[in-house]
C-alpha positions in Angstrom: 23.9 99.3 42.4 24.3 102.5 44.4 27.2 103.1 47.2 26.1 103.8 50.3 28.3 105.9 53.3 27.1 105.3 56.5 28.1 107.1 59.9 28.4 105.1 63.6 29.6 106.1 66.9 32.1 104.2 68.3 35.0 102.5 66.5 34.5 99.4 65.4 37.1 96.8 65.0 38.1 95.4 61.2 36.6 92.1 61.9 33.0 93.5 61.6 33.2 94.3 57.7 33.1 90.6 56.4 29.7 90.5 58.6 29.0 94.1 57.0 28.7 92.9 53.6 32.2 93.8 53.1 32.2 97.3 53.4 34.7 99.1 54.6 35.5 100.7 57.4 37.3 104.1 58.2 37.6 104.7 61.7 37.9 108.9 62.0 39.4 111.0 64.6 36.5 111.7 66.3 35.3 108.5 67.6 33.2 107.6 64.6 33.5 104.8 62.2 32.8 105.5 58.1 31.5 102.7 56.3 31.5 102.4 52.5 30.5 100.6 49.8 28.1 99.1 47.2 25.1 98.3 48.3 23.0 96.3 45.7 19.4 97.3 46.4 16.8 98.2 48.8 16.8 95.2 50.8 20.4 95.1 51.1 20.8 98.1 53.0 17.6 97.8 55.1 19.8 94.2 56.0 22.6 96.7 56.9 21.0 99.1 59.2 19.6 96.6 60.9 22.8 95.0 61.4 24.4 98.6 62.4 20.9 98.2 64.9 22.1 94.8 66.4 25.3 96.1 66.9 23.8 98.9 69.0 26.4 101.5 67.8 24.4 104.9 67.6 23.6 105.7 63.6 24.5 109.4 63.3 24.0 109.2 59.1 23.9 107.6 56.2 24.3 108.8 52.2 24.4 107.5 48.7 27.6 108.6 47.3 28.7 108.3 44.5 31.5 106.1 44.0 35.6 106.9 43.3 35.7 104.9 39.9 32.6 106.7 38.7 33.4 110.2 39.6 37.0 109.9 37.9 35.1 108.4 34.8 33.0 111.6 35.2 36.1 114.2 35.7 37.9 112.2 32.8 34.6 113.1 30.5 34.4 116.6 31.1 37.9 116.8 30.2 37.8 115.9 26.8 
């Protein structure tokens, strides 16, 4: 499972995030909406982007990030 940050114009309304897969959604001061979250594989995000598609808001990016829980874990371990 990777996590996935993807980039739309437009802000889109909370609603759309159960339909997203659950991700969530950030929308950011320059008329942009963030979404985030794990995506499971491969087909799972091709399902996503072509949901973003249907939605006809303009895909400006998206990025496997990694996720909060993991980079603390990480920062935590090169502590010690």
């Amino acid at each position: 499972m990777t996590d996935y940050e993807l980039r739309v114009g437009g802000h889109l309304d909370d609603h759309w995030s159960a339909w997203l897969d659950g991700l969530s959604l950030t929308r950011e001061g320059d008329g942009t909406t963030t979404l985030r979250g794990a995506v499971t594989d491969q087909a799972q995000l091709h399902g996503l982007l072509t949901k973003v598609r249907d939605l006809g808001a303009p895909l400006i990016s998206v990025a496997a990030i990694e996720a909060p829980a993991r980079r603390a874990q990480r920062r935590r371990s090169t502590r010690t």
